[in-house]
N, C-alpha and C positions, 0 to 999 in steps of 0.2 A: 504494500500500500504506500503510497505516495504522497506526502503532505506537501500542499502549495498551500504558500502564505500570499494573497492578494492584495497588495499597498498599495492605497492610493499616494499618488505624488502629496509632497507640501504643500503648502499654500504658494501660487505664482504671484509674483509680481504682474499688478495690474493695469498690461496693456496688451496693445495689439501683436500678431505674432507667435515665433517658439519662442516663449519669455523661459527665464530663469526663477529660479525658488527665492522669495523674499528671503529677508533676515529672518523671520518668522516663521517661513516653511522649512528652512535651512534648522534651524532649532528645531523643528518637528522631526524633520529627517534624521537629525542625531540621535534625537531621543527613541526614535523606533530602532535603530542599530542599536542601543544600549539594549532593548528590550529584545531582541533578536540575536543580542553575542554569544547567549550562553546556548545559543539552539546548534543542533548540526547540520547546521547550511552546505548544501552541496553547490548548490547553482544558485546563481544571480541574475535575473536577468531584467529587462526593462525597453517602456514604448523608447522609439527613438525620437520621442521629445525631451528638450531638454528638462525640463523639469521634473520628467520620470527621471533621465539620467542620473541629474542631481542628485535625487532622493535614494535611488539605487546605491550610487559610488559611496554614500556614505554606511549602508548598510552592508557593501561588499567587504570594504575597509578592513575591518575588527577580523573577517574571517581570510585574508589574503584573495579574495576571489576577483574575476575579472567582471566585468557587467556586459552584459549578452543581449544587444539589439535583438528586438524581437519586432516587427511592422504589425504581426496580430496582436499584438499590444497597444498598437497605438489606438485614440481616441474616435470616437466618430467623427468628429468633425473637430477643426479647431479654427478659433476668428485669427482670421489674417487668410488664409488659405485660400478663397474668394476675394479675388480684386476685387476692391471698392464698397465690399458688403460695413453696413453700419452695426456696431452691437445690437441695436434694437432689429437690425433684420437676422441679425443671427441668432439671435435670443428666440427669435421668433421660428425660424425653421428648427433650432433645436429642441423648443415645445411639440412642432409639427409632429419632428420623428418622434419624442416620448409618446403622443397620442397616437400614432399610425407608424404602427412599427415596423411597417412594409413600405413606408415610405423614401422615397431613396433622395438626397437631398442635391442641389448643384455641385456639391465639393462635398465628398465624405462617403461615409455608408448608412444603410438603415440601420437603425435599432436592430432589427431582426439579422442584418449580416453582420455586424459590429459582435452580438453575444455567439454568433456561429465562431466565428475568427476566432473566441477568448475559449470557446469549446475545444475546439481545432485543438489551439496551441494545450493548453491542460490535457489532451489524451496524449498528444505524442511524447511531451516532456516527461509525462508518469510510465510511460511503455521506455521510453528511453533514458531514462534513471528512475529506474522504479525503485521502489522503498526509499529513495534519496526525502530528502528535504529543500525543497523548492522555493526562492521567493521571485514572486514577478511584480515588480512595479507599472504600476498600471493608471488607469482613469476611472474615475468617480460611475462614468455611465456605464465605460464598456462591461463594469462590474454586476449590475443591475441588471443588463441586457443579458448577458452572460445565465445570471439567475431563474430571469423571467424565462429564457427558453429553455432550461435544463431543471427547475423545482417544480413543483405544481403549485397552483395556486395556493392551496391551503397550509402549501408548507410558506408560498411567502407571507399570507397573512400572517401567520404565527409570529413573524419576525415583525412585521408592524401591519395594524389592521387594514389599512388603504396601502399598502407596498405601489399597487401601479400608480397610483393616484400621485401619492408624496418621492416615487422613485429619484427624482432630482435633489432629495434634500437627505436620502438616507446614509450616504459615504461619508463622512468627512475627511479633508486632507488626514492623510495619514493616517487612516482607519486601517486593521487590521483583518482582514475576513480568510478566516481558517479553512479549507476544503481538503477533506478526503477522497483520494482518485483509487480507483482499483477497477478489478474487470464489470463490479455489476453498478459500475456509476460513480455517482458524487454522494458523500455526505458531510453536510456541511457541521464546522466545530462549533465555528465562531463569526460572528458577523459584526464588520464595521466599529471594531473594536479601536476603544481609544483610552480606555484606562491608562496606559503609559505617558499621554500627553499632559 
């Protein structure tokens, strides 16, 4: 069995762009490598935004590891990627895709292919270091999307009563979500954890 540890990035600095981790998220990121030192980390790996990076290189640190671009990590969508789009138009199709998750947006993926991609990469990396201990630093939705198409419903109400509803607000930078990989699926530990912050 195969543990992945799913971390969202820090908090980024707020602009347009592949922004870097504030001083804020930067201190987030530490704090989850403290909480992740004593674990037996095999793999590190991370979207190739910087801000995953960031978050990754500090929690590879402590165990000597390298950090491993992963593209099925990366986000749905990110603003800047679309010339000339405004946050409020981006704000906006990114509501689109949480409501229609078949939706496929001008620059990005659906919700529906974004959580296929975060399945993808979770089977091969558990078949291809199986029983290892896995972290991948990741995105807040591709996390949820991920969830929404591999739990069932009732498993996500259990974690919050509206899950689809509130999906956008359940991650926090540097949330912690525990999953078990083996041959008959996923069971998950722990979700969106942030006791260490």
């Amino acid at each position: 069995m195969t543990t992945l540890y799913l971390v969202r990035h820090g908090i980024k600095v707020k602009e347009i762009g592949d922004v870097p981790l504030s001083a804020n998220g930067l201190e987030q990121a530490k704090l989850t490598a403290s909480l992740l030192e004593d674990k037996s980390i095999k793999h590190v790996y991370a979207s190739p935004l910087r801000r995953a990076k960031e978050t990754a290189q500090c929690i590879a640190s402590p165990h000597a590891l390298p950090v491993l671009e992963d593209d099925r990590l990366r986000e749905r969508a990110n603003w800047g990627d679309l010339a000339g789009q405004t946050f409020q138009e981006f704000v906006d199709m990114w509501n689109r895709c949480s409501r229609d998750r078949e939706y496929v947006p001008p620059v990005g993926d659906s919700a529906q292919r974004a959580g296929e991609r975060l399945d993808a990469f979770a089977k091969e990396v558990s078949k291809v270091h199986a029983n290892d201990e896995i972290v991948a630093v990741t995105h807040g939705a591709i996390i949820t999307d991920f969830m929404i198409n591999c739990l069932s419903l009732d498993e996500l109400n259990q974690l919050h009563p509206r899950f689809l509803e509130m999906q956008s607000q359940l991650i926090p930078e540097c949330s912690i979500t525990v999953i078990q990989v083996n041959d008959r699926g996923y069971q998950l530990q722990r979700f969106a954890d942030v006791r260490h912050l």
